[in-house]
N, C-alpha and C positions, 0 to 999 in steps of 0.2 A: 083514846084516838090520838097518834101522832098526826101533826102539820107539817108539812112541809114547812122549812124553813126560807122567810121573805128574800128579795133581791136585796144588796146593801144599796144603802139610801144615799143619796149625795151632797155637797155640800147644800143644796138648796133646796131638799127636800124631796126632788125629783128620786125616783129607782132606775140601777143598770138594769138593762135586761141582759140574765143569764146566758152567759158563752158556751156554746156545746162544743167540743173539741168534735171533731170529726171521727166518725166510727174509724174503728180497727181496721174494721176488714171492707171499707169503702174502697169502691174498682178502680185500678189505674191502668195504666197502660202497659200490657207486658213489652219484653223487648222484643218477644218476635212479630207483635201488634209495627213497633217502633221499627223493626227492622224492614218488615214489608211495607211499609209504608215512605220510607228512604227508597228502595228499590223502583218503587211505582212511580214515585216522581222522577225518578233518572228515567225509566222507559216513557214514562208519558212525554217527557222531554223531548228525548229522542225520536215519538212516534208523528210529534211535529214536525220534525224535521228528516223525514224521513227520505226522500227526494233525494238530499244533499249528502245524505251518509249515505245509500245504497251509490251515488254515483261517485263518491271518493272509495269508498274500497271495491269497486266493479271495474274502472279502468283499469287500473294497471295488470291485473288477472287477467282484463278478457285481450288485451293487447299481446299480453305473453303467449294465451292459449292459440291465438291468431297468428303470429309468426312462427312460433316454433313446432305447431299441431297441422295447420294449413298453409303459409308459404312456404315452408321448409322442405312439407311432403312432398306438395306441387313442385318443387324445384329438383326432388329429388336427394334432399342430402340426407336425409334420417329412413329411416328404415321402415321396414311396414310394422304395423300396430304401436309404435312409437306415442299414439294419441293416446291409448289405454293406459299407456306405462304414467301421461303427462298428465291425464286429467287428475287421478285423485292426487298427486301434487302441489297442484295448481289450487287443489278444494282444502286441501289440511295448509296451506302456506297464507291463502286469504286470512282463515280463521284466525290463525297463531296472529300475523303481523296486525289483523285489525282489534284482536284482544290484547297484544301491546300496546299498540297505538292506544287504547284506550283507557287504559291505566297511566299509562309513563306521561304523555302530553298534559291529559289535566292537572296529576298529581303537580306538573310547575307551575300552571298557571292557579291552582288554588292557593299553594304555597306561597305565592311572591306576589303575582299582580295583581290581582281582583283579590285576595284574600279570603273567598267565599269558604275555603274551609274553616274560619270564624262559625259559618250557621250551622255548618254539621255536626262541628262540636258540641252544641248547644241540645242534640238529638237526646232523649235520654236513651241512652246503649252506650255500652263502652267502647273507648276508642278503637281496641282491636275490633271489635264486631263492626263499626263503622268500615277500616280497614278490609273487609271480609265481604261485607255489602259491595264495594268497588268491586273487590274481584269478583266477583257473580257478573257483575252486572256488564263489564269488559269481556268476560266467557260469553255472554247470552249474546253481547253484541259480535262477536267473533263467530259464533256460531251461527247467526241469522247471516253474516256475508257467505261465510260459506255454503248455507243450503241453496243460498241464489247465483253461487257461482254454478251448481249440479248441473239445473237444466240449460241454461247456459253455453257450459260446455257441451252437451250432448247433441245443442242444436250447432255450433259451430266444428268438431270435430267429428268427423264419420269415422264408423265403425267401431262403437263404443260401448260395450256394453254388460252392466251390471248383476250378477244374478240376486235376483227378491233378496232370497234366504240370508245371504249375508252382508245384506244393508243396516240392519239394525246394529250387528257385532261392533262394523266400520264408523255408523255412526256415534259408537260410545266411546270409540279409540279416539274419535273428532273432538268430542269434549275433552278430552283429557288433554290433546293438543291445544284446542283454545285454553283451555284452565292454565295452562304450561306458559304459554304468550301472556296471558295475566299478571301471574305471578311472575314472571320476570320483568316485565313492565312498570311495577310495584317496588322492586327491587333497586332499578335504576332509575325511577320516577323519585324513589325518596333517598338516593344515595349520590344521586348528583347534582351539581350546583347550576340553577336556572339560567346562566350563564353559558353554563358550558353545554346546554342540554342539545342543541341544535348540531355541533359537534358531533356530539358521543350518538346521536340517534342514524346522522349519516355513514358513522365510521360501521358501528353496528347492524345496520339493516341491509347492506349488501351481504357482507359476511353470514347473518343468517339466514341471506336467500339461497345463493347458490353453495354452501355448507350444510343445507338441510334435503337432499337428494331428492329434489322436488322435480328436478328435470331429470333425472337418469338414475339410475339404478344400483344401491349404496356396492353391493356386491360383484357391478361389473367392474368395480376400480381394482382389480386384484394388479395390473400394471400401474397403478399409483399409489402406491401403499400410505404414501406419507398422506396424500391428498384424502386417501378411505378414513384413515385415524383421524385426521381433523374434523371431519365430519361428524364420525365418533362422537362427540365433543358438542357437537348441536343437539341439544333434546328435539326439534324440531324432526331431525334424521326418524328417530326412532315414530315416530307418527307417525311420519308420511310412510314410511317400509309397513311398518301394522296395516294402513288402509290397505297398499297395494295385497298386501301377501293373504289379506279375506278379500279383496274384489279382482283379482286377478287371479287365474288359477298358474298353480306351481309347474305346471308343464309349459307354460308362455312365456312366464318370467319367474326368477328365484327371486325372493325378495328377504328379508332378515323376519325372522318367525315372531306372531305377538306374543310368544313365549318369554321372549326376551324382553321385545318394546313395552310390553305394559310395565312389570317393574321399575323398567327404567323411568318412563312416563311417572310414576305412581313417586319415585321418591324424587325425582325433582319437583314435583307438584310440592310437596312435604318439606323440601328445603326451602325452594324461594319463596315462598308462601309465607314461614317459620321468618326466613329475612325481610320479607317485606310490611309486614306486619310490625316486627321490631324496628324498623325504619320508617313507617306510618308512625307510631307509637312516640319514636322518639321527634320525631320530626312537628307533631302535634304540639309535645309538652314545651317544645323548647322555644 
């Protein structure tokens, strides 16, 4: 009969008691355990203060939607169904600018003042996946302004109205436009100097208001050609054309087909995203 063999004994006759090294296969945390659980705390955050973000990205939409959907009408200078053309404008340009917003603004203040990107680093998942968490989480919040700008609109502009069937299509073109506001947010949240961030966010957020064909219609610019190409140029453009051309029917307005806008959508999602990430990344290590 073999014995196990004793603890070793110490200098004073006392014994260690044996170290078990920890199983092999003991649970840890995976990263999508790590990952949704980063996510939950930004939305629980956020669901705090919920109040204060639905009324920052709710004014300036419903003040747009008000003068140019109802004094305008009321006065006569725009046309009839003009509301139609304005609403889903109005709903894809929330989404985008408050999923910028929400990438670009923190990504300086983690970096520079507060420093709080110290504790996420610390998350076990990798930096890029950290990176990746942001942008969901900027789309989600992009997306929650725009479903609240819907009814919204519907109760301020008359004559407005959506068929069922291609709500859901419209709605999926939506996220991609919020995804799009993310990732470029992402892009110049980690490519510019916290310095100059207030700048570049002024110079930038008018240009992609009235360049993304939120108020008028990409295809009636055939007399401004130069002004139509610039537009071009806005992935924003191609959102807003997709919403209208599935909730508006083609005999009321032509709108640029989502034959076209999703690809476009699809691969700038896949470039800033690719850059912003490597700009998270580097911005991290250094």
């Amino acid at each position: 009969m073999t014995t196990a063999p004793s603890a070793p004994a110490g200098p004073t006759g006392t014994t260690f008691a044996a170290i078990t090294p920890p199983a092999a296969d003991a649970p840890t945390p995976g990263l999508w355990r790590t990952f949704v659980a980063v996510l939950w705390r930004d939305t629980f955050v956020t669901w705090r203060e919920v109040g204060s973000f639905l009324t920052q990205v709710i004014i300036q939409p419903l003040f747009m939607l008000f003068v140019f959907g109802t004094v305008l009408n009321q006065l006569g200078y725009v046309v009839p169904g003009y509301a139609a053309l304005l609403l889903p404008g109005i709903v894809v340009l929330t989404g985008f600018v408050t999923a910028l917003q929400n990438t670009m603004l923190p990504m300086v203040v983690e970096f520079s003042w507060t420093n709080e990107i110290e504790d996420r680093l610390l998350a076990p998942m990798p930096i890029a996946l950290l990176a990746v968490e942001k942008l969901l989480f900027a789309t989600l919040r992009g997306l929650v302004a725009a479903i609240v700008m819907v009814p919204i609109g519907l109760v301020v502009l008359d004559d407005v109205a959506w068929p069922a069937v291609a709500l859901p299509a419209a709605a999926g073109v939506l996220v991609l436009g919020c995804l799009v506001g993310a990732a470029l947010g992402l892009v110049i949240g980690t490519s510019i100097p916290p310095q100059h961030i207030n700048v570049m966010f002024s110079v930038l957020l008018l240009p992609l208001t009235f360049t993304g064909a939120t108020q008028f219609p990409l295809l009636g610019l055939d007399s401004l050609r130069w002004f139509q190409v610039l537009c071009l140029v806005n992935p924003l453009t191609y959102a807003t054309e997709s919403v209208r051309a599935l909730l508006i029917p083609a005999e009321q307005l032509r709108s640029l087909s989502p034959a076209i806008g999703l690809p476009v959508l699809l691969a700038a999602i896949a470039l800033l995203t690719a850059l912003g990430v490597r700009g998270f990344v580097r911005r991290s290590r250094s």
